[in-house]
RODO-2510 file (C-alpha; in nm, 4 decimals, decimal comma):
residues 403
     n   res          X          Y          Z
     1     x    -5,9408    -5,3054     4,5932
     2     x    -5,7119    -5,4440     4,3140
     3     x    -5,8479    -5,8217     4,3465
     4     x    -6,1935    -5,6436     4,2887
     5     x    -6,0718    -5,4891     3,9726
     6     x    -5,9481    -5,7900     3,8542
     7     x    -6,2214    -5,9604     3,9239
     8     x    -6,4093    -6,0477     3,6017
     9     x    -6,7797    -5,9929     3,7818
    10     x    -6,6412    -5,6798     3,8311
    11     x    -6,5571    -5,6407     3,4457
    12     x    -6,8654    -5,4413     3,3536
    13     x    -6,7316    -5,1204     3,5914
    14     x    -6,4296    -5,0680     3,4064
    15     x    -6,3750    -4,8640     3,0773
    16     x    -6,2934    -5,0460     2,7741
    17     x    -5,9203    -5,0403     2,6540
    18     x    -5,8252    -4,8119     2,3990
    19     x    -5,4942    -4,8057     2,2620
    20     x    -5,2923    -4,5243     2,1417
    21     x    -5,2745    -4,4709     1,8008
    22     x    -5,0034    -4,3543     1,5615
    23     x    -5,1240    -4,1536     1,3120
    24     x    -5,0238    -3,9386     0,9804
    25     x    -4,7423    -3,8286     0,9645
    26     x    -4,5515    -4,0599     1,2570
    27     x    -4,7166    -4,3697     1,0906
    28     x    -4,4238    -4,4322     0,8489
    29     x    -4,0743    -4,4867     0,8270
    30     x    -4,0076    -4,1565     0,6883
    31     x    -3,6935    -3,9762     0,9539
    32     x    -3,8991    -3,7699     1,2253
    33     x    -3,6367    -3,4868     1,1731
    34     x    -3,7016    -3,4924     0,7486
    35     x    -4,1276    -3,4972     0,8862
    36     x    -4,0713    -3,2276     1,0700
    37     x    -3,8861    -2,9978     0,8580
    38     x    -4,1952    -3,0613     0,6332
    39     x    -4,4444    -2,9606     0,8291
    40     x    -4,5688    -2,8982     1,2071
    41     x    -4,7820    -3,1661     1,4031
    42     x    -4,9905    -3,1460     1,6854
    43     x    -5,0394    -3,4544     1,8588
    44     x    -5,4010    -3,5381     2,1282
    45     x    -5,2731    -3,7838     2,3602
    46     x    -5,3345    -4,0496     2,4883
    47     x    -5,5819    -4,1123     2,1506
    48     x    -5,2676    -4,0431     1,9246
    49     x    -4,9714    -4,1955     2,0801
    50     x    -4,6939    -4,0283     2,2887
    51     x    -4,4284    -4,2542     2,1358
    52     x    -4,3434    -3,9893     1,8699
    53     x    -4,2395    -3,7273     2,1260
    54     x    -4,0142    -4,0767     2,2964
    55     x    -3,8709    -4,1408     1,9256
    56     x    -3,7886    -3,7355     1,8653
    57     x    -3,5653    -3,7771     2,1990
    58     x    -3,4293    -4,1501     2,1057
    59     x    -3,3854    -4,0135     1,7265
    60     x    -3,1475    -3,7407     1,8798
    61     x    -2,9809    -3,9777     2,0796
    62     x    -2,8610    -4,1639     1,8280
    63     x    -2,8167    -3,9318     1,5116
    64     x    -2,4683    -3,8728     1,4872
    65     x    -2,5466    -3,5469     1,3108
    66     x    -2,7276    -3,4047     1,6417
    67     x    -2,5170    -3,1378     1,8523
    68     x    -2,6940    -3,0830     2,1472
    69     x    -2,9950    -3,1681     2,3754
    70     x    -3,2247    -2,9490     2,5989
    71     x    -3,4918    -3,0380     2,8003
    72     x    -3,7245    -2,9512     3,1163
    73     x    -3,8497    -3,2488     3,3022
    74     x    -4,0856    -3,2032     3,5300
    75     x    -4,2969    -3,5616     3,6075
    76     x    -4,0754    -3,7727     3,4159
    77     x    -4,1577    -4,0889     3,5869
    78     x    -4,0016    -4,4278     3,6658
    79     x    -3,7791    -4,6468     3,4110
    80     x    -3,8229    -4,3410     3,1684
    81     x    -3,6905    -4,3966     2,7849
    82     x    -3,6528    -4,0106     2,7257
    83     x    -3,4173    -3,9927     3,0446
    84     x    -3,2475    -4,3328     2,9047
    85     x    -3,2051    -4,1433     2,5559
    86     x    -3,1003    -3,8300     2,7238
    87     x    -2,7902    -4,0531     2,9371
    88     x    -2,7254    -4,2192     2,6296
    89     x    -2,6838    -3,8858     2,4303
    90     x    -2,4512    -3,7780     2,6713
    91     x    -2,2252    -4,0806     2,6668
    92     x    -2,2202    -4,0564     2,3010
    93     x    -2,0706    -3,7201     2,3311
    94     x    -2,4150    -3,4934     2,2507
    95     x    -2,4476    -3,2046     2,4344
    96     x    -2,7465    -3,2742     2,6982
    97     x    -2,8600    -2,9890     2,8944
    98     x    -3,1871    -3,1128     3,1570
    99     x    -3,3605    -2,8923     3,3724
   100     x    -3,4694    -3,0864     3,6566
   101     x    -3,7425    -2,9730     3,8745
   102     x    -3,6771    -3,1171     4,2304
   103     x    -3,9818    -2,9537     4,3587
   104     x    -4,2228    -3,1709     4,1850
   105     x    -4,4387    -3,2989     4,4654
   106     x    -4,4565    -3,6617     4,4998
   107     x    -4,1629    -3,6717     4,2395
   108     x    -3,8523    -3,5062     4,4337
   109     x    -3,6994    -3,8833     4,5265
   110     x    -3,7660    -3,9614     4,1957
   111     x    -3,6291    -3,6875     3,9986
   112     x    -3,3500    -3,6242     4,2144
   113     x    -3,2273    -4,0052     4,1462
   114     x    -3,2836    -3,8768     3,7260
   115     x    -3,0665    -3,5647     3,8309
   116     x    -2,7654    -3,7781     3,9536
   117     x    -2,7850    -4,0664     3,6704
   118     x    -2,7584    -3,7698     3,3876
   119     x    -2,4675    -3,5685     3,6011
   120     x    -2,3017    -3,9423     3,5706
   121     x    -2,3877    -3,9802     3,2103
   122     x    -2,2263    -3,6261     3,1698
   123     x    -2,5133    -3,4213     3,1334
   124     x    -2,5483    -3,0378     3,2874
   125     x    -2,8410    -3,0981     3,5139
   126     x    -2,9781    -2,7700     3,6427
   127     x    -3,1464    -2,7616     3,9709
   128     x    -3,4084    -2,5255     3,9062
   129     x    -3,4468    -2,1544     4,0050
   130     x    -3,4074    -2,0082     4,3321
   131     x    -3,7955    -1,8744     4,3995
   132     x    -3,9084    -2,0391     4,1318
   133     x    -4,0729    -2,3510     4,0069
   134     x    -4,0046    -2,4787     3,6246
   135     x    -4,3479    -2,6284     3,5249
   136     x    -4,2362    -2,5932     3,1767
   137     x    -4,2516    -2,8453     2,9420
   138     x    -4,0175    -2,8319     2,6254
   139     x    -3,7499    -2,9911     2,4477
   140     x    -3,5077    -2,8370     2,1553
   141     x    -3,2507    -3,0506     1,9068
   142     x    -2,9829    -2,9330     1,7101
   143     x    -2,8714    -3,0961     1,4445
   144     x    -2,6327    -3,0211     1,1709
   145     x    -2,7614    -3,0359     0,7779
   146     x    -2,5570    -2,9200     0,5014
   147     x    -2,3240    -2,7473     0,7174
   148     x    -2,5784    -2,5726     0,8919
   149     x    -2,7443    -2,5840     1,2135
   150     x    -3,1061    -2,6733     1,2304
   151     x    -3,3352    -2,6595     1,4776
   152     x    -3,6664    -2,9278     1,6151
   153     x    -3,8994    -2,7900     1,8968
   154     x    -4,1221    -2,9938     2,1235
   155     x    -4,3802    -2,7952     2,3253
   156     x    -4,6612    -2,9784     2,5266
   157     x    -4,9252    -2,9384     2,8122
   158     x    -4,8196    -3,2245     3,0222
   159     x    -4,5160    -3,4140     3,1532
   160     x    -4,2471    -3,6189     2,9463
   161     x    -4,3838    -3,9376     3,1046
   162     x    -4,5033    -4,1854     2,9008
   163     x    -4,7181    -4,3903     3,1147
   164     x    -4,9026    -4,0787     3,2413
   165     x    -4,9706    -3,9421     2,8721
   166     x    -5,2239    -4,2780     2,8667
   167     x    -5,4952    -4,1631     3,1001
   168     x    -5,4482    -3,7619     3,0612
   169     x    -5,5395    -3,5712     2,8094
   170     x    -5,2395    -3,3312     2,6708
   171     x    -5,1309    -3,1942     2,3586
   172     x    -4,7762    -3,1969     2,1715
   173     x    -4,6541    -2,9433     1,9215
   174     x    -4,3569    -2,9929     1,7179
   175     x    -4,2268    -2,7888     1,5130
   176     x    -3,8540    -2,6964     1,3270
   177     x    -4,0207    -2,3289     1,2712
   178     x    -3,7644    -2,1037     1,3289
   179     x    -3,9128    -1,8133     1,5387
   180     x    -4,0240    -2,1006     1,7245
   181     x    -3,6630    -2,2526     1,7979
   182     x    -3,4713    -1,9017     1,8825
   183     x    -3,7147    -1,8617     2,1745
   184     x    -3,6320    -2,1906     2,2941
   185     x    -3,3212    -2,1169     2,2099
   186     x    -3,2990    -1,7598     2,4478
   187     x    -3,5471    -1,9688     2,7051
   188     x    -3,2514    -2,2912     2,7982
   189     x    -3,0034    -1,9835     2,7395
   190     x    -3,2101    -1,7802     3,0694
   191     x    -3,2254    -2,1301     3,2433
   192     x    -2,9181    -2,1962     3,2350
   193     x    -2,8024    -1,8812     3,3148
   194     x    -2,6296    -1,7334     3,0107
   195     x    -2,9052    -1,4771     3,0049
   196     x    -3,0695    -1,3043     3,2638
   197     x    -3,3046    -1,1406     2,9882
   198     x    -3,6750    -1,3109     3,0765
   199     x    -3,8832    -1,1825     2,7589
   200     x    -3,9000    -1,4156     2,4716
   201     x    -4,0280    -1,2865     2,0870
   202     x    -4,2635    -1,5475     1,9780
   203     x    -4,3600    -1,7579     2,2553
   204     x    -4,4794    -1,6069     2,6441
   205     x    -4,2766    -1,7373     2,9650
   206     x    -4,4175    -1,6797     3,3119
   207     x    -4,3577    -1,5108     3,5575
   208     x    -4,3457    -1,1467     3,3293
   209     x    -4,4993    -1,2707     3,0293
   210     x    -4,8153    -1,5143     3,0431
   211     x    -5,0449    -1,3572     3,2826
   212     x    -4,9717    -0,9819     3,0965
   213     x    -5,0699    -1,1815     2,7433
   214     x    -5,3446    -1,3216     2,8972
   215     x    -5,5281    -1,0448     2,9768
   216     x    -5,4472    -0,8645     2,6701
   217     x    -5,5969    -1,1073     2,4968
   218     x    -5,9646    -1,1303     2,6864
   219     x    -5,9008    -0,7387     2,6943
   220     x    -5,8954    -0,7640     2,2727
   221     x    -6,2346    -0,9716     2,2861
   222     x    -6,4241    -0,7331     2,5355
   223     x    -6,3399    -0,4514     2,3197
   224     x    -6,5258    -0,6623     2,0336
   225     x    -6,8214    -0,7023     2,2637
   226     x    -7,1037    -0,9666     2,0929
   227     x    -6,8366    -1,0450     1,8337
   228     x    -6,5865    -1,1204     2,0940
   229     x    -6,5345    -1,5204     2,1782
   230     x    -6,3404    -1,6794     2,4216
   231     x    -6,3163    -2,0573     2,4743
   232     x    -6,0521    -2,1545     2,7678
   233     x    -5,9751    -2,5420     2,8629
   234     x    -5,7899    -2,5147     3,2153
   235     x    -5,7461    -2,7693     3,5006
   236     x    -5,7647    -2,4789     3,7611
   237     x    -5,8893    -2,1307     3,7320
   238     x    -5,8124    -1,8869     4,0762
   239     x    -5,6469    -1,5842     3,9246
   240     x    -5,8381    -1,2957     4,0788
   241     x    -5,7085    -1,0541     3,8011
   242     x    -5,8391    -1,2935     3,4974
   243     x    -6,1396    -1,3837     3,6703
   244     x    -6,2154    -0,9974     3,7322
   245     x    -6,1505    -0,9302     3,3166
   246     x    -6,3715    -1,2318     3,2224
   247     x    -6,6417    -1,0558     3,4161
   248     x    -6,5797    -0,7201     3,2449
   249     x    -6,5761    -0,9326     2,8649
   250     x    -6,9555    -1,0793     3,0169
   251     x    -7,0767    -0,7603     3,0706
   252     x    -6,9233    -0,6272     2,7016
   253     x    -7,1717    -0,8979     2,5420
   254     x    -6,8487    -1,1589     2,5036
   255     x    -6,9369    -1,5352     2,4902
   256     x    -6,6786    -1,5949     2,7048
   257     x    -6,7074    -2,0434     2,7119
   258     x    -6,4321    -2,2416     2,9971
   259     x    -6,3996    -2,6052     3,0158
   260     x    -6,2401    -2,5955     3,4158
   261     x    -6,1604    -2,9652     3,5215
   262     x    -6,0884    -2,8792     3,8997
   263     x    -6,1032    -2,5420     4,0777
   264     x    -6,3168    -2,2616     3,9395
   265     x    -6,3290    -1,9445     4,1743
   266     x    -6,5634    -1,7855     3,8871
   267     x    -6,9510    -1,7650     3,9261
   268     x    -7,1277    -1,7752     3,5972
   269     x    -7,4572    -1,6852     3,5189
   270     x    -7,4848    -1,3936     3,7497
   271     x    -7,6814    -1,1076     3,6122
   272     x    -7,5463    -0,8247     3,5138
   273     x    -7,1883    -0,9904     3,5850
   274     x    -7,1411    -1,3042     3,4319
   275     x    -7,4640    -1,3989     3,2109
   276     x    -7,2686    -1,4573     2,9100
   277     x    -6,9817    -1,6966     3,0915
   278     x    -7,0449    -2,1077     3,0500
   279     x    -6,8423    -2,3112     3,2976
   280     x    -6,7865    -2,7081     3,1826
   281     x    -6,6524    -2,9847     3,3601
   282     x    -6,5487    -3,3113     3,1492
   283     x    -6,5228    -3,6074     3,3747
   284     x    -6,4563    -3,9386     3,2098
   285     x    -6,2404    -4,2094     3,1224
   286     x    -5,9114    -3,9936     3,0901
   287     x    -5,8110    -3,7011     3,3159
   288     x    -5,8357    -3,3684     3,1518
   289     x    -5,4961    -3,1900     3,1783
   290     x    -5,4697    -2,9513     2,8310
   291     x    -5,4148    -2,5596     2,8805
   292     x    -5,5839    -2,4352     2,5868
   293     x    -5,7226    -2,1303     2,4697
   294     x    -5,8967    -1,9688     2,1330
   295     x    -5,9660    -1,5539     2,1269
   296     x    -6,1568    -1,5207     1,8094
   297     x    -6,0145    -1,2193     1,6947
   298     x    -5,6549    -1,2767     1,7678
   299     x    -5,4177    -1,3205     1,4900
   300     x    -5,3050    -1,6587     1,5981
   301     x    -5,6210    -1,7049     1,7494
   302     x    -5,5463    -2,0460     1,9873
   303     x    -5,2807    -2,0998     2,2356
   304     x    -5,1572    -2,3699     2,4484
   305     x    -4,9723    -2,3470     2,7747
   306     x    -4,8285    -2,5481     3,0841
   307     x    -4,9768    -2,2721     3,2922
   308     x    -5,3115    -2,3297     3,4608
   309     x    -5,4750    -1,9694     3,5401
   310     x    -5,3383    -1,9401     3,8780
   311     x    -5,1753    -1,7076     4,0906
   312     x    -4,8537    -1,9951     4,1434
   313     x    -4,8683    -2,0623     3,7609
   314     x    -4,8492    -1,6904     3,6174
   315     x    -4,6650    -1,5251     3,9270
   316     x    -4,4275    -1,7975     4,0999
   317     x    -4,3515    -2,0776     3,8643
   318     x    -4,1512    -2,0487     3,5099
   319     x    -4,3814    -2,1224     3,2498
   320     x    -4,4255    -2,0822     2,8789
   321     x    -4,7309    -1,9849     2,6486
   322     x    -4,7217    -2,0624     2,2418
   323     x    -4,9362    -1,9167     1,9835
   324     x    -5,0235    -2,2078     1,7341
   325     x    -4,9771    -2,0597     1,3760
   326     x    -4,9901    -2,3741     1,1865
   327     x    -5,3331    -2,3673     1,0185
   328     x    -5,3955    -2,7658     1,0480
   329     x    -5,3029    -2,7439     1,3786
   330     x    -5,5138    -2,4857     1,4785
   331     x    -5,8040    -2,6342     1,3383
   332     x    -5,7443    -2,9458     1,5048
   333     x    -5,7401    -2,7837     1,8347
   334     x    -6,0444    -2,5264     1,7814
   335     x    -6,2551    -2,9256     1,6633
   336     x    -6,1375    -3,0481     2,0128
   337     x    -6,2845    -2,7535     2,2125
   338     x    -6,5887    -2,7817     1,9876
   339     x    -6,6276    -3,0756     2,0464
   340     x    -6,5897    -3,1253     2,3908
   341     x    -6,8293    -2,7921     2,4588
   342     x    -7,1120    -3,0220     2,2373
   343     x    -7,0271    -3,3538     2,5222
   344     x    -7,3658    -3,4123     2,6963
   345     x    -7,2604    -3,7124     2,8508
   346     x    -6,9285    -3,6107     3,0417
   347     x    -6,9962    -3,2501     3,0917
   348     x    -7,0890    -3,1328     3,4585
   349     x    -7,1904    -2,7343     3,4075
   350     x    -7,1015    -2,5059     3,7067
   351     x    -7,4250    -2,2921     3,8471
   352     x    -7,4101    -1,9170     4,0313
   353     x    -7,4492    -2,1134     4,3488
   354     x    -7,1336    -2,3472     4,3064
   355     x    -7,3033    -2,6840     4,2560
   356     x    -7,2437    -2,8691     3,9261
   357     x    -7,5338    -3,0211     3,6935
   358     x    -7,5079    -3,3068     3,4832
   359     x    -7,5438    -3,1510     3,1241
   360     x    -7,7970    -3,4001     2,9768
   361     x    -8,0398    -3,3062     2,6699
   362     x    -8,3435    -3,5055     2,6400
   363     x    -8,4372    -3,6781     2,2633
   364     x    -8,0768    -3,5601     2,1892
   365     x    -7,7734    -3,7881     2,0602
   366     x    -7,5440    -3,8628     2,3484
   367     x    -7,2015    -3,6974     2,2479
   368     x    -6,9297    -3,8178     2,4841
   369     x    -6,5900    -3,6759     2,3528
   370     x    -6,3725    -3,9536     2,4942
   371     x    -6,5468    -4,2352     2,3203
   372     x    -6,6322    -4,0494     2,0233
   373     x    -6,2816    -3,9015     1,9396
   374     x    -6,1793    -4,2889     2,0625
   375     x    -6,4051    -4,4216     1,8085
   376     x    -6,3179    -4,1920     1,5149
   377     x    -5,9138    -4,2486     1,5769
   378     x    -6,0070    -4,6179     1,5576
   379     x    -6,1858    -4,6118     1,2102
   380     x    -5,8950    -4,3565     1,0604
   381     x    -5,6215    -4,6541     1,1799
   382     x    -5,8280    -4,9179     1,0090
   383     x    -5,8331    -4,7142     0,7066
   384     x    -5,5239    -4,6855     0,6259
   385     x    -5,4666    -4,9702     0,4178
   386     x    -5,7732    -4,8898     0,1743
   387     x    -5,6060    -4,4989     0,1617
   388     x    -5,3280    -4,3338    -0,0026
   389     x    -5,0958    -4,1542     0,2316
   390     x    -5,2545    -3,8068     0,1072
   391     x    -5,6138    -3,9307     0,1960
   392     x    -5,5249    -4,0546     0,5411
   393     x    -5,3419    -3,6937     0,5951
   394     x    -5,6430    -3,5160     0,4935
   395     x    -5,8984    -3,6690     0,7314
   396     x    -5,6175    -3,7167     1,0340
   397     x    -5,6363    -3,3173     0,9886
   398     x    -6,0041    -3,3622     1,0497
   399     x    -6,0480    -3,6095     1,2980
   400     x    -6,2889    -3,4200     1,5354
   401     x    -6,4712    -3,2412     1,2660
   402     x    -6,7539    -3,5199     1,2299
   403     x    -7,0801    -3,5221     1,4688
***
């Protein structure tokens, strides 16, 4: 299989290679830590580069102003610079706290040879939660700054692996908001054991708090019926309960729009049940992994989560859920669902009857959302040297907003 691959009369079946890009703000020298206290970023891998979330960790490592480390890994895999960072932290005398997830399938040799190279280092490895799974994926600093503590955040949809975040889709937050931090803060405190208090403030964790949230929130667009929207990008979507109040938002007159990459127990288009539900599939270059959500007429109005809507993500595995309050950020994300509901090149839509359709549009322009948010990150890096740093900020913030 790999000599055909190779082979260049084979050449034509492969994708063309697309490198990550850095982009505004993590395409200077400016200190991540001084970026961040300036403003939040959300980061679309693998089209903007993981390497930022790597330099946050390695940044840490090395800042002698930096008190402690937390982190969950999850799918961290092999030769990993964050879990380099993280044992060189500790060495250094940094606090490193690492929750290591053991039960990661097709990771447990893997992570448990991480676990015993950080204990070594010096770090307090936790061994997950009896019952539970930690599918959460987060990361909190502490640094000192004029003779205060201050806090950086790292929330994101996928695993701290950076070959991984090439070929599937994800999304990073970061963020030295406070209300932000002292969640994360109370969250590593519960992991660890210091707290046995599950409920965070501003962010959701599963088991008690996602699938509760959830369900409020399709609840609060039913209630708005025609002028309720819902737009959900999941890999899986089984939850009986969810499925069962997406129905009830259908029959309310809610445009109730999911982008599902694998499982979908849901029927759509039934009459009288579900004729106001669209089911997508995007199948393409990169693997679609995001948990993202918009409710119209929420206050924070998009979300993005580790948790797929399943009974083993919202009921048996430790999870968290973020509202995203930054404004660019939230745009950026609510462009990226638009856009990828518009793809009639990728997008496979789900019929009543289970079977998927190719969602083609004759005389239309082909819109494929991996080559065209590909193509647009391309044109913004070759920009940059004909733009001001202010100019390149302002149309990174709008990099899926053109058609």
């Amino acid at each position: 299989m790999w000599q055909i691959v190779g082979d260049k009369n084979f050449a034509h079946l492969l994708s063309s290679p697309f490198k990550p890009k850095n982009l505004p703000p993590f395409d200077c020298s400016e200190d991540i830590f001084t970026t961040l206290e300036k403003q939040d970023v959300l980061l679309y891998h693998p089209y903007e580069s993981f390497e930022p979330v790597v330099q946050l960790i390695q940044a840490a490592s090395t800042d002698k102003d930096v008190v402690s480390i937390k982190m969950t890994l999850y799918r961290s895999g092999t030769n990993s610079p964050i879990v380099q960072a993280l044992m060189n932290a500790s060495e250094s005398g940094i606090q490193v706290t690492v929750m290591v997830e053991l039960k990661a399938r097709f990771d447990e040799e893997n992570n448990l040879i991480w676990a015993k190279a950080l204990e070594k280092a010096g770090a307090h490895v936790i061994y997950g939660i009896k019952g539970f799974k930690v599918h959460a994926k987060a990361a909190l600093i502490t640094r000192k700054k004029n003779g205060k503590l201050k806090q950086y955040a790292h929330l994101g949809t996928g695993n701290y692996n950076p070959a991984t975040a090439k070929i599937y889709t994800d999304m990073s937050y970061m963020t030295s908001k406070d209300e932000i931090t002292n969640d994360l803060t109370r969250f590593f405190h519960f992991l660890s054991g210091f707290s046995n208090k599950g409920k965070l403030n501003e962010l959701y964790m599963a088991p008690a708090q996602i699938k509760p949230k959830i369900l409020s929130l399709i609840q609060n667009e039913m209630r708005k019926g025609k002028d309720g929207h819902i737009i959900a990008k999941v890999n899986s979507l089984v939850d009986e309960d969810v499925i069962r109040a997406l129905y009830k938002a259908s029959q309310a007159g809610t445009k109730v729009e999911l982008i599902v990459r694998g499982i979908c127990c849901l029927k759509p288009n039934i009459k009288g049940v579900s004729e106001n539900i669209k089911v997508i599939s995007i199948l393409g270059k990169y693997l679609e992994h995001p948990r993202v959500f918009y409710f119209k007429n929420d206050a924070a109005q998009v979300y993005i989560s580790s948790a797929d809507w399943m009974p083993r993500n919202l009921l048996r595995r430790v999870e968290l859920l973020s509202g995203i309050k930054d404004a660019d950020s939230r745009d950026k994300i609510i462009q990226i669902l638009q856009l990828q509901l518009s793809d009639n090149t990728l997008a496979h839509e789900l019929q009543s009857n289970g079977t998927y359709t190719n969602v083609k549009e004759e005389n239309a322009k082909a819109i494929n959302s991996h080559k065209f948010i590909e193509d647009h990150v391309n044109r913004i890096s070759k920009a940059k040297k004909k733009m001001t740093a202010a100019e390149i900020q302002q149309i990174a913030a709008r990099l899926f907003m053109e058609s």
